[in-house]
N, C-alpha and C positions, 0 to 999 in steps of 0.2 A: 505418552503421545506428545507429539513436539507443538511448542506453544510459540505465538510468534509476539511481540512488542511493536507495533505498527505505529507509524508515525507519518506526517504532512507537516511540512515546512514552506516557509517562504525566506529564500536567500539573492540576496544581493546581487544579481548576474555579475557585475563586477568581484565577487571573493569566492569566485567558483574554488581557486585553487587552494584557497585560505580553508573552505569547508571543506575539501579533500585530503588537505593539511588535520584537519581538526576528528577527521572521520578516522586517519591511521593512527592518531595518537589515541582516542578512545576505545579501539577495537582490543588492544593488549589488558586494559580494565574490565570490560564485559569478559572476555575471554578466563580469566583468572578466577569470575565470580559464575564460571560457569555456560556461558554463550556459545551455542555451536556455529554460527556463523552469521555475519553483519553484511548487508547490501543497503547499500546508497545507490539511488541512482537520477539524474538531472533531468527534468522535463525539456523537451526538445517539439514535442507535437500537442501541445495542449491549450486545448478550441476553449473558447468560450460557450457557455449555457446559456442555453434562456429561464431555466430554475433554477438549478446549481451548476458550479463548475469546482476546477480548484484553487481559484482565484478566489474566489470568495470562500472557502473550506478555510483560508487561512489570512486572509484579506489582505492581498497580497498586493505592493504597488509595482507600478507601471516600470519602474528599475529590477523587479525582484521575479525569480524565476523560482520553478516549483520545483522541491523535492522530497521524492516516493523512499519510504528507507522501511528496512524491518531486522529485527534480531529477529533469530529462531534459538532457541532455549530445551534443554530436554525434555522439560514437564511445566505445567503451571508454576508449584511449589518452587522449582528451582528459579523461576523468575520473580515472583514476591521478593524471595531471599535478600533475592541479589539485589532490587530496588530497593528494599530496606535497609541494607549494610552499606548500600553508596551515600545513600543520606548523612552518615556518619563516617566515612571513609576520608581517611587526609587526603588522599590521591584526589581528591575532587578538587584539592584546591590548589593541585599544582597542573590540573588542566589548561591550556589555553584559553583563553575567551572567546564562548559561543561569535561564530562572524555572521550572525543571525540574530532575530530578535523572538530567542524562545518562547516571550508568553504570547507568540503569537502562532507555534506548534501545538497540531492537534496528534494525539497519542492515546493505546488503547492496549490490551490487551486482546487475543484472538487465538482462538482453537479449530485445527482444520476442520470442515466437515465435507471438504472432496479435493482431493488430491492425486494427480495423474503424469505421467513423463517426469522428468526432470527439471528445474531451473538454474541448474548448475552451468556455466559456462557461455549464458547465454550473451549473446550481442545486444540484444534491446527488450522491451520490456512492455505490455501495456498494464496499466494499474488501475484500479477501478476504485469504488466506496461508492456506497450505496444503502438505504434502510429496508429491511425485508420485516414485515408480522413476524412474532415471537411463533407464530402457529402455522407459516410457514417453512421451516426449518427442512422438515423435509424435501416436502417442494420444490424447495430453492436448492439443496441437493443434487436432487433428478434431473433437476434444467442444467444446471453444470455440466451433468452426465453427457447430456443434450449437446451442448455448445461448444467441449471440448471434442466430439467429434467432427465435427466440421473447423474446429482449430488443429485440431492433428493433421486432420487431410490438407488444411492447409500450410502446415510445413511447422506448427506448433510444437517446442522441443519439453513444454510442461506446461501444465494450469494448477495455482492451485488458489482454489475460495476457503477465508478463513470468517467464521462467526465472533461476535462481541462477545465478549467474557467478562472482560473489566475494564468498563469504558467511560471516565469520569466526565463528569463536565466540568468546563471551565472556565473563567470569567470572563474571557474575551470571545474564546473559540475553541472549539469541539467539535467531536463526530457527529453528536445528537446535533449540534445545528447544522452545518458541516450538507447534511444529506435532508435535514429538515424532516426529522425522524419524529412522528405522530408517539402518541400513548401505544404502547404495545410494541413496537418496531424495534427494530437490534440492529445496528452498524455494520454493514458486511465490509472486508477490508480483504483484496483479490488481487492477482496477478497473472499475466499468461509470459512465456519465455518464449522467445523467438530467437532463432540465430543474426537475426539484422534488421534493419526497418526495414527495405523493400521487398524481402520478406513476410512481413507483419501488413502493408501494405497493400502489396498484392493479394495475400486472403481478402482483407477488407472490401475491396472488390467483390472479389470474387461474392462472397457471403452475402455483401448487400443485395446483389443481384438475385441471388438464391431466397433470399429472405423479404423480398419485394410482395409479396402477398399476407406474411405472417401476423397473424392478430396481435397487437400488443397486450389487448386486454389477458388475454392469458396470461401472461406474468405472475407470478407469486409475489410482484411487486410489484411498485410504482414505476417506471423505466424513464418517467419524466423528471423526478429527481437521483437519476443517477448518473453520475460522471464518471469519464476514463478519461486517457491521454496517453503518451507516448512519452519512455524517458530509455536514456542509455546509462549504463552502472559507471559510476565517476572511483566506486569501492566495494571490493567483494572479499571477502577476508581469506573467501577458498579459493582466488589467484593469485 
């Protein structure tokens, strides 16, 4: 089963091109130890919270812009591997320097639990992270099920929601804090494919209007600490 390496950053708006630079020179390393394909992609639509955002997932200032990135890997095992042999790897140290301030990237391990269309080739991108009950697992499944129908209809090219697997904390910033994930809760880490933002856009619409009656409380989760936004892929290793 394909395992993905999820990550949130906060980068410089100014070294967009530097990170772009630094995303093509890492991709031929992951690749080597294994990696089926790497997406970056730059926040472009991304709103402030009044619980969380992802501005605060990575505390991020007022120069620095957000960015959504994931490896996808063959299997769990093949990803351990490879994080443990970069650790000791010379190639680490003829890398570039991070144009970011990584202890302040939050990063996780994640395993699908709903997966539908494609997000191969897409134009734009909405990215989510969110904390769901370890005992709603299922639940939060079916609701996918749910949701990506009304994203298909609206012109949706894939969805896919990935569960926490291995999701450290860290001393500055995390997922657990990140979504302000309670005793019990798991870090969901998600994406939808769109072919362009006025694309993506226009559903939004669309769906608010549709969904103008719907109970929140139903959720299998908290829906008030969950955040999305909007980002376009700056790197995709499969174009």
């Amino acid at each position: 089963m394909t395992y993905y390496t999820g990550s949130i950053a906060a980068v410089p708006t100014a070294n967009q091109q530097k990170y772009m630079e630094h995303a093509t020179a890492a991709w031929p390393l992951f690749k080597s130890l294994g990696a089926t394909r790497m997406v970056e992609t730059w926040g472009v639509d991304v709103p402030k919270g009044k619980v969380t955002d992802f501005y605060g997932a990575v505390n991020a200032r007022d120069d620095e812009s957000i960015v959504f990135s994931w490896i996808a890997w063959p299997d769990k095992a093949t990803a351990e591997a490879a994080w443990k042999s970069m650790q000791d790897d010379p190639a680490m140290n003829e890398m570039p320097d991070m144009p970011f301030d990584g202890s302040r990237m939050i990063f996780g391990g994640f395993s699908p639990v709903f997966e539908q269309g494609s997000d191969t080739g897409a134009g734009y991108y909405q990215g989510f992270t969110l904390a769901v009950p370890e005992g709603n697992k299922s639940a939060y499944a079916d609701m996918a099920g749910q949701g990506w129908q009304m994203f298909r209809k609206g012109g949706a090219l894939g969805m896919i929601e990935t569960w926490g697997e291995d999701v450290p904390h860290g001393k500055q910033t995390d997922f657990h804090r990140a979504t302000k994930a309670e005793d019990g809760e798991v870090p969901v880490f998600s994406w939808t494919a769109w072919p362009d933002r006025a694309t993506c856009d226009a559903a939004a619409r669309a769906m608010e209007a549709d969904m103008a009656d719907f109970d929140m409380s139903q959720m299998p989760f908290d829906g008030m600490r969950m955040m999305w936004a909007g980002f376009e892929p700056v790197f995709d290793s499969d174009n």
